[in-house]
C-alpha positions in Angstrom: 98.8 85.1 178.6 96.8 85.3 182.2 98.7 84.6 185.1 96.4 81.1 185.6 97.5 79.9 182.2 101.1 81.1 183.3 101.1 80.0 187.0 99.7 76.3 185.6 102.3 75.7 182.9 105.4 77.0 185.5 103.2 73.9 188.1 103.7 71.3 185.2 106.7 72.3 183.8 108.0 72.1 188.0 105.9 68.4 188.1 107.0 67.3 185.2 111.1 68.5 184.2 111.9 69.2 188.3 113.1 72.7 187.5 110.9 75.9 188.8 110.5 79.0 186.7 109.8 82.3 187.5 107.1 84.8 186.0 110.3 86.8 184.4 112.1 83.9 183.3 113.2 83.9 179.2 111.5 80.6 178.6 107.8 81.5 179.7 108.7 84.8 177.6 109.3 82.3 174.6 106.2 80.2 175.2 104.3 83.5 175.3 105.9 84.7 172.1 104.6 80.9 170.1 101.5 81.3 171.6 101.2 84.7 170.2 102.0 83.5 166.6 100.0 80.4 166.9 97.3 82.9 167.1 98.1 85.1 164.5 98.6 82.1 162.4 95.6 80.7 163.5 93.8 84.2 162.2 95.8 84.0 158.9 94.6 80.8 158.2 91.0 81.3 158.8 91.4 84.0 156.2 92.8 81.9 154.0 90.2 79.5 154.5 87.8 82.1 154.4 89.0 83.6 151.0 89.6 79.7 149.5 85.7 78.9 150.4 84.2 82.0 148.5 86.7 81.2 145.6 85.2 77.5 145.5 81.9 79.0 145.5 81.9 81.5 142.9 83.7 78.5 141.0 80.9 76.3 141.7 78.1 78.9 140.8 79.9 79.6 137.6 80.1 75.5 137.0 76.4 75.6 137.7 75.4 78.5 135.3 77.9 76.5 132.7 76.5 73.3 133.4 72.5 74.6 132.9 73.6 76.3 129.8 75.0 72.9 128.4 71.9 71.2 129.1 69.6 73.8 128.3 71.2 73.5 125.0 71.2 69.7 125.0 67.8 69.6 126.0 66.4 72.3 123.2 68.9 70.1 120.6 67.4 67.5 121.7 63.5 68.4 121.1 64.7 69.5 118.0 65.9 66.7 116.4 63.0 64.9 118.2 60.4 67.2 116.5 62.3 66.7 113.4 62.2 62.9 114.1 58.7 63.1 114.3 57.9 65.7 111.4 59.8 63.2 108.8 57.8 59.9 110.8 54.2 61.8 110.2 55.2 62.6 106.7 56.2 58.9 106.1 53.0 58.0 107.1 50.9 60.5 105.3 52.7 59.2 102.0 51.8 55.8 103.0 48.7 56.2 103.4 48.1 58.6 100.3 49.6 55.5 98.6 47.0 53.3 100.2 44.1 55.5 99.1 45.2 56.2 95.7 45.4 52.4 95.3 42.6 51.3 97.1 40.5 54.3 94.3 42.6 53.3 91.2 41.0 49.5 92.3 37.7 50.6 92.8 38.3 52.7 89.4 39.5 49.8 87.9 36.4 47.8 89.0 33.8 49.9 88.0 35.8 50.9 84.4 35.4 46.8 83.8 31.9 46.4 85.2 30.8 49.7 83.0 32.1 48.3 80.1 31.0 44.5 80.5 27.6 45.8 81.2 28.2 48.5 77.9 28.7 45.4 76.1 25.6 43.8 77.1 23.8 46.7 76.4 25.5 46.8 73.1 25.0 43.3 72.2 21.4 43.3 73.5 20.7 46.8 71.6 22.0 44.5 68.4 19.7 41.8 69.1 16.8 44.4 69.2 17.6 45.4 65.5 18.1 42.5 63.9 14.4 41.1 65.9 13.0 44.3 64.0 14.9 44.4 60.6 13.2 40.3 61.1 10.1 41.6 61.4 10.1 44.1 59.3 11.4 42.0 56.1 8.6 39.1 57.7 5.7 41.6 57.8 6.9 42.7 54.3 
């Protein structure tokens, strides 16, 4: 301790308590003495803090790493089961319309089929009428 620091606390301990102290006296000796372990505590403790801030950072950088793993995981789980999602939706879809066309043709198959054969039958009963006008004619003309 310098003799300022020394010479001020023997002024205020005189101001204050009425009692003077010398340089030598046991009491300054015991001030000196805490104010030397204040300081080495004061040293031991920024250590500690020291030591507990790098321990809450390399717990914090390991919580990070963990915590982008999870949702890295997440994440890719989650585009998964949206692509899988989406693969059964566009299949749906492709059925129905396969569905729709296959009906919409078996229709339009079904339509022509009754048109061919109604006009068949025409054709049929018209090619009929032909032969009997000309086995007519013929047994007329005979």
């Amino acid at each position: 301790m310098s003799n300022d620091k020394l010479d001020a606390l023997i002024e205020r301990i005189a101001s204050e308590h009425g009692i003077v102290l010398s340089q030598d006296d046991p009491v300054l000796m015991m001030h000196t003495l805490n104010e030397v372990l204040l300081e080495q505590n004061e040293k031991a403790h920024a250590e500690l803090l020291s030591n507990y801030q790098a321990i809450l950072e390399e717990n914090f950088n390991r919580w990070c790493e963990y915590s982008t793993k999870k949702s890295n995981v997440l994440i890719n789980s989650s585009i998964s089961n949206t692509q899988l999602t989406r693969d059964q939706f566009l299949e749906s879809c492709i059925q129905l319309i396969d569905e729709r066309i296959k009906s919409g043709v078996n229709q339009e198959i079904y339509d022509l089929t009754r048109i061919s054969r109604q006009a068949a039958i025409i054709n049929l009963l018209a090619s009929t009428l032909l032969l009997v006008s000309v086995v007519t004619i013929f047994f007329i003309l005979l």
